[in-house]
N, C-alpha and C positions, 0 to 999 in steps of 0.2 A: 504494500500500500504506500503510495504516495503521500508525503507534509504538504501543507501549506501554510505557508507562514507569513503572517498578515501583521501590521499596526498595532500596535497595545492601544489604542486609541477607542478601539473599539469598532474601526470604521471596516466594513464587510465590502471586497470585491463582489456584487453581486453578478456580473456578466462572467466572471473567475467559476465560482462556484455552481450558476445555471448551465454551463456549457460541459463544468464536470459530469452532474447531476446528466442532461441528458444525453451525453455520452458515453454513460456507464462506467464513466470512475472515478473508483473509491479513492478517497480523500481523508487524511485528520488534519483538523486546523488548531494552531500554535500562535498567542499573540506576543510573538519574541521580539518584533520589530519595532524600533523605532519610531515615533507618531509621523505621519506625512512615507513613511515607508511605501515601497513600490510593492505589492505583494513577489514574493519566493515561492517558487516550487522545486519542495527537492527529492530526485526520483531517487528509485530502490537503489542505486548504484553510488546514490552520492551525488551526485552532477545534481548544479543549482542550475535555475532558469529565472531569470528576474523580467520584471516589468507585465502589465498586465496583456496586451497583444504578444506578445510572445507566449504567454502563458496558455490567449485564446486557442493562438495555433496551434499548439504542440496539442494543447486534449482533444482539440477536434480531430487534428490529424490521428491520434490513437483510439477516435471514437469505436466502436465495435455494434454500437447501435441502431448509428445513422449513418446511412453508405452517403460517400461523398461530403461527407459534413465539411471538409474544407479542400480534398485534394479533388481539385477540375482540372479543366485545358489552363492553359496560361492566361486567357483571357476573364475567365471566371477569377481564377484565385485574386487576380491584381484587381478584379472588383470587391471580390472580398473583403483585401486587403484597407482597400479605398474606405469602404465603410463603417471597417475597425479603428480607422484614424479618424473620420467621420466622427463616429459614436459620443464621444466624449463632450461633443456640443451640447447636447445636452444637459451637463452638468454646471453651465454656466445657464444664471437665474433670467440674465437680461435676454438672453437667444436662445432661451428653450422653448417659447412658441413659434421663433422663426424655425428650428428646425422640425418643429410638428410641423406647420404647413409645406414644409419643402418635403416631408419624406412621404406624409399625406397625398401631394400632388404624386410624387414620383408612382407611390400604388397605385394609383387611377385604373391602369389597367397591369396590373402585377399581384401576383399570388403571392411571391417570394422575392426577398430584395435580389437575390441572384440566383437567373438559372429557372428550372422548373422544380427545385425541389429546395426542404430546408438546411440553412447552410449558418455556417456560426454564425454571419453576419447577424442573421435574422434575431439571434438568442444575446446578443450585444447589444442590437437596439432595443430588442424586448425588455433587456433588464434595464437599461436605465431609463425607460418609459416606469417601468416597475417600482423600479427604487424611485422615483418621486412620490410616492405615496399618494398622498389627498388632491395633488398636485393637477396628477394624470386622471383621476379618478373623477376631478371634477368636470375637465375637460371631456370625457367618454360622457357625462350624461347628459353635456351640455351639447351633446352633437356635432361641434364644431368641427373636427375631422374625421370624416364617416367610415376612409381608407383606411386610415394608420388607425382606428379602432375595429373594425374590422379582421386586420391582419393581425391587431394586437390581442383580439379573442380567438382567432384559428388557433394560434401559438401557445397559448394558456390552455384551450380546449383539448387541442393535439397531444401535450406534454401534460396536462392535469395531475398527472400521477407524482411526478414530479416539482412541477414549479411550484401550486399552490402551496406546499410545503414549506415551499422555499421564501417567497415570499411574508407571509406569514409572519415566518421567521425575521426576517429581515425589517418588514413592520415594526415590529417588538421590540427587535436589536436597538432603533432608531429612535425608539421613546426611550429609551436606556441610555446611560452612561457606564454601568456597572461593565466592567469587564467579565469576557467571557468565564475566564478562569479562577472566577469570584461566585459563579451561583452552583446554588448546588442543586439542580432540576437535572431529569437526564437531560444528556445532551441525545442530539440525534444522530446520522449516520457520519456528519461533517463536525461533531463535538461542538453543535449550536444547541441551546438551553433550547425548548420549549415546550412548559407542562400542559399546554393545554393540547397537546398536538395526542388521541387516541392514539395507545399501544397495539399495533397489530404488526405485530414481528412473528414472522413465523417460528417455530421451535425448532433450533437446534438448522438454524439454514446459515450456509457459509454462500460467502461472497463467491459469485459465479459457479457454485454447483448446485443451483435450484433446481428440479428440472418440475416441470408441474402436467397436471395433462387436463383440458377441457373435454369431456367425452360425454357429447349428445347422444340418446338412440336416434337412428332414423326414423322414427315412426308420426314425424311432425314437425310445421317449419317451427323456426326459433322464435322461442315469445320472449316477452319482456323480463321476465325472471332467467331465464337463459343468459338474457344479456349481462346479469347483473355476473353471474358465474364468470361467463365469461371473460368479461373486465375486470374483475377480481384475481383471475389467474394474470392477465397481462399485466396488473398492476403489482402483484409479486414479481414476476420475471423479471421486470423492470430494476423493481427497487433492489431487488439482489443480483441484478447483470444476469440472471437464468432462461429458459429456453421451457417454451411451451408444445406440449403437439397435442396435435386435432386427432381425437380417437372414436371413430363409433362405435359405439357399441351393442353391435348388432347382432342380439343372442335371441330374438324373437321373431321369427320369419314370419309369424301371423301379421303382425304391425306395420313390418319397415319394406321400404320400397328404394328404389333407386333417386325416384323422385325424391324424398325426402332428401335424400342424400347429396343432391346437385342444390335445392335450395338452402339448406346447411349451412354450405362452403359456400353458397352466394351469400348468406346474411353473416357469416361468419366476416367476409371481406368488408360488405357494407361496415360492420358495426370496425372497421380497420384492426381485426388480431393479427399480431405478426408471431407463425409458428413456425417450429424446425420443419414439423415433417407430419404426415398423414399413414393413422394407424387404422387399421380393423381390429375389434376384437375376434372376428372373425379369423383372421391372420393365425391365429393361437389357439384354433380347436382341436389341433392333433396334440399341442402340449397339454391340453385343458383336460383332454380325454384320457392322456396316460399318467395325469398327476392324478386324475377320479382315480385307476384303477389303482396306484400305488396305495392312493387312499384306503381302497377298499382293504387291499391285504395287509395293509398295518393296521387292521380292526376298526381304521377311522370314519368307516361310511358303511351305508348298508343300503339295501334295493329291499324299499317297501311298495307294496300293493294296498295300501290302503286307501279306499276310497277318500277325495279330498277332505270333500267334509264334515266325513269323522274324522279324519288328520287333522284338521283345522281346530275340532274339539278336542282331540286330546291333548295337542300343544297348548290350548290352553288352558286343560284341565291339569298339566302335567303329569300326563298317562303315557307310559311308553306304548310302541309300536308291539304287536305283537313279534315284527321281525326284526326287531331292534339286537337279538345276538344269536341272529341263524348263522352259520358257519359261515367262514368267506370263501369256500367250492359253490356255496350255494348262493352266497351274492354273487361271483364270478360268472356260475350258469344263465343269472338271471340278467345281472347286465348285458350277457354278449345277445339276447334279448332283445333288452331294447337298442340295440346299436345295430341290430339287425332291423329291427321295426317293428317285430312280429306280433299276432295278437298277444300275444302272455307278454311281449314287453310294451306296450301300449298299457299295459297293465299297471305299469312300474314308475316308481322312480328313485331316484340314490338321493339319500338323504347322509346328513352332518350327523358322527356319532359325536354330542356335542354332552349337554347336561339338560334334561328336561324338569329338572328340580330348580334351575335358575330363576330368581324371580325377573330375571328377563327374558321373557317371551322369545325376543329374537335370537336367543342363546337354543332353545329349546325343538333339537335335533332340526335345521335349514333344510330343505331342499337347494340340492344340488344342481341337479341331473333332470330333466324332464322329456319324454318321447314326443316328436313333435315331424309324422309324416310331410307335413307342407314343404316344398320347394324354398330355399334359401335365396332372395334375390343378388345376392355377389355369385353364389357356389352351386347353386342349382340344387339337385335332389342328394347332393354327394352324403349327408349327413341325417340321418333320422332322429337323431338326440341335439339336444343343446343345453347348453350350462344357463343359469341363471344371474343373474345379476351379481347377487353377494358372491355368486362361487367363482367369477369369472373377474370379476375386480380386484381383488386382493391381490390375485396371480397375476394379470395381466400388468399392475401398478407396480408390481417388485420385480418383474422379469425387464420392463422396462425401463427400472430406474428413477424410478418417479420417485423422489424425495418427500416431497410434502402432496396430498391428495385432498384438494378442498373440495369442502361436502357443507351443503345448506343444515340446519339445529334439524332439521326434520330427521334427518336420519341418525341424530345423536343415538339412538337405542341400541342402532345397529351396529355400532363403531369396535362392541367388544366382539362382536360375531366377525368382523374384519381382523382385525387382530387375531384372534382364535385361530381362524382358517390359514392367515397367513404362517402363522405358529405353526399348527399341525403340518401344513407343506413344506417347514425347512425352509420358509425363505426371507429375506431379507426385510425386516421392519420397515412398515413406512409411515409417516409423520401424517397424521388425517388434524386439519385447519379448518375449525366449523365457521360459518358466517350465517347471518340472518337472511332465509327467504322472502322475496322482494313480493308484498303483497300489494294489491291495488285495490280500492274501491269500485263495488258494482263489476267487478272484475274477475272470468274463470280464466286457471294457468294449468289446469289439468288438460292436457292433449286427447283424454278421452272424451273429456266432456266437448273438446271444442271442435274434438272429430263429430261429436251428432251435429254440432249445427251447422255444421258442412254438409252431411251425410241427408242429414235432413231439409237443405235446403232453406234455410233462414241466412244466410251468408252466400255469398256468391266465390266461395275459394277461400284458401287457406290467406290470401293478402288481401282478405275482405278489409272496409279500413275501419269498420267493427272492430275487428280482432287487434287483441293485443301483441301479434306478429310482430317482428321485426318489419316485415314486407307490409301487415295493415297499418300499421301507425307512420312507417314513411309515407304507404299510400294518403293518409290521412293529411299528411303536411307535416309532419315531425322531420326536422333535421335532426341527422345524426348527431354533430355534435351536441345538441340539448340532452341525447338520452345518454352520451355519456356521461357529462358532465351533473347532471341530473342522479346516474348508477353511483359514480364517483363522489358524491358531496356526501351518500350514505355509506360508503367507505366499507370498511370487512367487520363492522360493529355485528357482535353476535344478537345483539337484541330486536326481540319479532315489533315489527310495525308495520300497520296498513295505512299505505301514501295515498296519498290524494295525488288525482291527474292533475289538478289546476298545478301544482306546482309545477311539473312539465311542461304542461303547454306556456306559463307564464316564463320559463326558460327558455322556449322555442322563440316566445313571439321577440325578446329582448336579444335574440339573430337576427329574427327574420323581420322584423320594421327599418331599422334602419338600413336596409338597401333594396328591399323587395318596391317593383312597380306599382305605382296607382294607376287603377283603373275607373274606369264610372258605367255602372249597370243600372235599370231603370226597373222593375218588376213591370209582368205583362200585362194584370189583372188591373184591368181600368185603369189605364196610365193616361194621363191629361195632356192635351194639345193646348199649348201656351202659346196665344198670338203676341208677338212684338211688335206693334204698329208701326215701330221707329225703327224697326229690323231691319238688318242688309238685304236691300230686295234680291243681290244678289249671293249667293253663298261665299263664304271666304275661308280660307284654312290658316290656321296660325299653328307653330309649332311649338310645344312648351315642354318640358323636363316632365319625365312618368315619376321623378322624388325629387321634389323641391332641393334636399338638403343632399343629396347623394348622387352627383354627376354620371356614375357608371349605371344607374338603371338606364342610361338612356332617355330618350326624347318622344312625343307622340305627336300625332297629326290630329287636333281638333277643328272640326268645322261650327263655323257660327254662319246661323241660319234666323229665317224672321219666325219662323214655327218650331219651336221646341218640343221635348216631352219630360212632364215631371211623372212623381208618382203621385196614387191616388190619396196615400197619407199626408203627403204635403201638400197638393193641392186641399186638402180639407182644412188642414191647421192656416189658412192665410183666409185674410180678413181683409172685405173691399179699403181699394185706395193705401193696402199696407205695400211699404219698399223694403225689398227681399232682396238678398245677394245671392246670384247665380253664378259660383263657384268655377273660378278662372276665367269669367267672365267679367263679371260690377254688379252694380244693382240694377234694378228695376222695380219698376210702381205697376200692380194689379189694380185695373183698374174697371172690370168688368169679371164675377162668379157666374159660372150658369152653371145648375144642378138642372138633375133627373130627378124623379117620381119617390124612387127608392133613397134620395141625400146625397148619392155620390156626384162628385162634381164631374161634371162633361166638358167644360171648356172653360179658359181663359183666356182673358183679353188684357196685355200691359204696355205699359213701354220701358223705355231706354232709363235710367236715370246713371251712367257711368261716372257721372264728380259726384255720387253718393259715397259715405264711410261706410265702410262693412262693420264699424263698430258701432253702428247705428240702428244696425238689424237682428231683430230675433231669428230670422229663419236666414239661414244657409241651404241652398238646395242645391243638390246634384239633378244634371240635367242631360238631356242626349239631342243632338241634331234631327230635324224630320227629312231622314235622309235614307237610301234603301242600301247602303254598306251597312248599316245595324247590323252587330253577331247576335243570331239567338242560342240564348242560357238556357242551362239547366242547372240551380243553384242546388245542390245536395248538403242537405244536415242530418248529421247521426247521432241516435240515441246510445244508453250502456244499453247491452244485451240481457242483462238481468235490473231485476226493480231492486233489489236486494243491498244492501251496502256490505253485507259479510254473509255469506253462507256460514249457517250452523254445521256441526260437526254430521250429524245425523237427517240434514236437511235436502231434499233431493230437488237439486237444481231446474230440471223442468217445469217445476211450480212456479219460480219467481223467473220464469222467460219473459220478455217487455215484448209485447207482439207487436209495437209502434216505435220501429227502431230507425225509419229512414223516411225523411220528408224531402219532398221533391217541389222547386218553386221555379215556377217559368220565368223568366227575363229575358231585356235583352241588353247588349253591351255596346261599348263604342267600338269602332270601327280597326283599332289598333290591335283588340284582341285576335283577330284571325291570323295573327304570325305569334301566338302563345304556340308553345312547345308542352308534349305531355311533361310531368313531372315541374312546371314551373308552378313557383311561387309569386301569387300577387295581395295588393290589397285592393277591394272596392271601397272607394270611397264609402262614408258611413255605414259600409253592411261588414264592414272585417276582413278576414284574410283568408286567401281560398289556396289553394292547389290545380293548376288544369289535369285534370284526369283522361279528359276525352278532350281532343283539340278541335278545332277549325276543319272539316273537310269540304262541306257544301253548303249552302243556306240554307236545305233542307235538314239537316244534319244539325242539332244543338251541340254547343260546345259544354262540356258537363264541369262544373267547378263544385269541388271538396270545400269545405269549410272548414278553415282553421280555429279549432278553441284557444284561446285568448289566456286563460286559468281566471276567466273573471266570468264567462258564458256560463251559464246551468242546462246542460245538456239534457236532454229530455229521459226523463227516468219512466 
């Protein structure tokens, strides 16, 4: 492990320590130096390195986490370079919003200061954005530059696992004067104090030999609770420099399909895991099969016929098996059985000689082994038996190496029957890291339960945007980055809690406003034809910014015409002779209601008033040209799938099914919207934020928009 050796002063290289951090190396910091000291690093061999761009380079260059992190073409690096010398501007009070708006302008259209990927640069401006504290903080909610906040939340969002940490820290540090080597809180992985920072170290894990494994079955795409596993394991690999793999576990051929298996490894990419390698536990059925039968002949298993659910009853009456110690010729006869398929082994299955007097249930003789004629979708019909979960995890996690094996509180019971199995096999202990199941309101995470409402047709597929998939909730309008950083703010805390969605989607929307496009939609239902007396007899087009405040959304084509259309809600709410501002337009005076029969208004008659103040007006209305480029909408809202806030333990879910789970509102839009792309993100004016799901093809043809929840909407229960 590498020193670094910093200031008695107390003052923290924070661009030093982010670029260690996410480069994956370990560091201990030492306040030996000097106050105004240049930070040291001094490697295993001795050899000092001073100054802090020297410092930037050499870790990136030894980064192991982030390819490319500093060595490019020659042209890349000397920008690099350029920006490392750059960076420090901001440390001066007078020209640290000149250099916000110059590095702002320069993102306009840049993902990454250099290149298409991230590069220390980017973790140099990051920090000392960062390390201004209240500074930068106020500036992000003041909007003033949408770019460099923008690229300043990818970075925090991307690295989450790391930075917030870090910063935090650094926070702290800067209310302080106390020297480091004065408190007595733990320190963390860089020997910085911070007690408020949640203990979740994994046990007994050494720096860069983590190895961890995320292992879905195929039998369903990824939901929201998956994700949280997920990122929990990445978020270990990380903090200890270790290596993840994607393992299915696909010991159920009744369940799993191929399909699951390609959607998977597509949500697996979406939600960005970065792993070594891809396992089957299928891979491991000829080891699996002749650890059963070693099992058998060392008295440790046996092949019962006992119908289930009197087996079910006696493990929890604690009644042994009748064939709990028939010789092991006669467990041997009976397994080649079912490894054969035959009736007498469909009969069967191998069971754990474990202890049936345990007051843990799941101690009390496991199945193994279970006979299962159905075709295998990786292996075909090659195998008639399959291992089961507990019997096939133990083994498959120690044969691989797996160090530490995170597991949600739910299967806390089972954790001694893992251990046990892995004991009786002779093999290698492994470290099992419980964390809390991620629950959600009005929300099922059971794969069986969410296969009936596929099955049954109450959803349209598994990325229904119902569903709490990985694929329904992007479809919904969820950016990625919210549900990480969302999975990540509740961290590997073992304690059970049921989240509310509004904090999600209020994560989502504080991405997606300040850069997503304005648009302006009218509803179909009695929409009102506004004459403007004083209107351009002729039509005209002006073009204006689709985000006032955000350059890169881009530009629209609005046409002003002397016949407008409002909606029928607004047209009711105005009052003769009232002046109303028509939004990116001015004002105007109503100066003429005509109703129908039934109250709703039919027509209006106004004019011009453009040197009106909009600060003079109660109604703001959105409005659409009388023109035949109109898109027509299909505005879609979705309810929760159950009326229920938490399902009881003994509570059966088809009861509380919400049978009003999708409202469907006809509109139509400005003219701009027919170059939407699926999967984009917009806002309508006054109606919130959508998703195009189904785009632009013909004017017969509605364009279908998702509705974004806000975390302030009450979504129909």
């Amino acid at each position: 492990m590498m020193e670094l050796l910093i200031a008695a002063d107390g003052t923290l290289p924070l661009s030093v320590l982010a670029t260690a951090k996410v480069a994956g190396v370990s560091l201990t910091v030492n306040q030996t130096l000097a106050a105004g000291s240049p930070p040291v690093l001094v490697l295993a061999d001795g050899v000092k390195l001073r100054g802090t761009n020297v410092l930037l380079r050499y870790l990136a260059e030894t980064a192991t986490t982030i390819p490319n992190f500093y060595q490019r073409d020659a042209i890349e690096n000397g920008q690099i370079t350029e920006w490392l010398e750059y960076a420090p501007i901001f440390s001066s009070g007078s020209e640290y919003e000149g250099a916000c708006k110059y590095v702002d302008g320069y993102l306009l259209q840049r993902t990454f200061l250099v290149g298409n990927s991230l590069s220390v640069a980017d973790i140099a401006i990051w920090s000392y954005l960062a390390g201004a504290g209240k500074r930068w903080e106020s500036l992000m909610k003041s909007k003033k530059y949408q770019n460099l906040t923008r690229w300043y939340t990818m970075i925090s969002t991307e690295h989450a696992t790391v930075l917030n940490e870090l910063t935090s820290t650094f926070s702290k540090k800067k209310e302080s004067t106390k020297p480091i080597s004065s408190t007595k809180e733990k320190p963390d992985s860089y020997g910085i104090a911070n007690s408020n920072r949640p203990e979740v170290d994994l046990p007994e894990a050494e720096m860069g030999k983590v190895c961890l494994r995320f292992a879905p079955e195929p039998s369903g795409y990824l939901h929201i609770g998956h994700s949280k596993a997920a990122l929990m394991n990445q978020y270990f690999a990380q903090k200890y420099n270790g290596k993840v793999i994607i393992r299915f576990d696909d010991t159920n051929p009744a369940k799993e399909s191929n399909e699951f298996v390609d959607n998977l490894l597509k949500d697996i990419e979406t939600l960005g895991i970065k792993y070594e390698k891809i396992t089957y536990t299928s891979d491991y059925f000829p080891n699996l099969m002749k650890m059963a039968e070693n099992l058998i002949k060392e008295g440790k298993a046996y092949i019962d016929d006992t119908p289930r659910e009197q087996m079910q009853l006696e493990r929890m009456n604690g009644i042994e098996s009748k064939r709990r110690n028939q010789t092991v010729d006669e467990n041997l006869k009976l397994w080649n059985e079912m490894i054969l398929g035959t009736e007498r082994g469909l009969q069967c299955c191998l069971r754990g000689k474990l202890d049936m007097q345990d007051p843990n249930k799941s101690m009390r003789d496991p199945v193994y082994y279970r006979c299962n004629p159905m075709p295998h979708h990786r292996i075909g019909s090659k195998y008639k038996i399959y291992p089961t979960y507990d019997f096939a995890c133990p083994f498959v996690d120690s044969i691989e190496g797996i160090t530490h094996a995170l597991r949600s509180s739910e299967y806390h019971d089972r954790n001694a029957q893992y251990f046990k199995i892995q004991e009786d096999m002779g093999l290698r202990k492994v470290h099992i890291y419980e964390f809390s199941r991620l629950n959600m309101v009005y929300t099922l995470l059971s794969k069986r339960k969410l296969l009936w409402f596929v099955q049954n047709g109450k959803v349209d597929g598994w990325d229904d945007a119902r569903f709490p998939t990985v694929q329904g909730i992007v479809r919904r309008g969820l950016q990625i980055e919210a549900l990480i950083q969302f999975i990540l703010e509740q961290g590997a805390s073992k304690n059970l809690n049921l989240m509310e969605w509004d904090k999600l989607w209020n994560i989502n929307k504080k991405i997606i406003d300040p850069v997503c496009p304005r648009h302006t939609a009218i509803l179909e239902e009695n929409r009102v034809l506004l004459t403007l007396l004083d209107g351009p007899t002729k039509p005209f087009v002006r073009v204006i910014p689709k985000h006032k405040k955000y350059e890169g959304a881009g530009e629209k084509a609005t046409t002003f015409t002397k016949k407008i259309w409002i909606e029928q809600a607004d047209a009711k709410a105005i009052s003769p002779n009232e002046e109303i501002t028509l939004m990116d337009w001015g004002n105007a005076i109503v100066k003429e209601i005509k109703k129908g029969e039934n109250g709703n208004v039919t027509e209006l008659v106004g004019v011009l008033h453009l040197e009106g103040s909009v600060k003079t007006t109660k109604l703001k209305l959105t409005w659409l040209p009388e023109i035949n480029e109109l898109v027509p909408l299909t505005l879609v809202e979705f309810g929760y799938l159950i009326t229920k806030k938490k399902l009881d333990e003994d509570e059966d879910f088809v009861d509380v099914v919400n049978p009003d789970t999708k409202k469907e509102i006809v509109a139509v839009g400005d003219s701009n919207m027919r170059n939407l792309k699926r999967g984009d993100i917009l806002q309508l004016e006054r109606k919130g934020y959508f998703r195009c799901d189904v785009p632009f093809i013909r004017p017969s043809k509605p364009v279908v928009l998702y509705a974004i929840p806000d975390g302030r909407q009450t979504a129909t229960k």
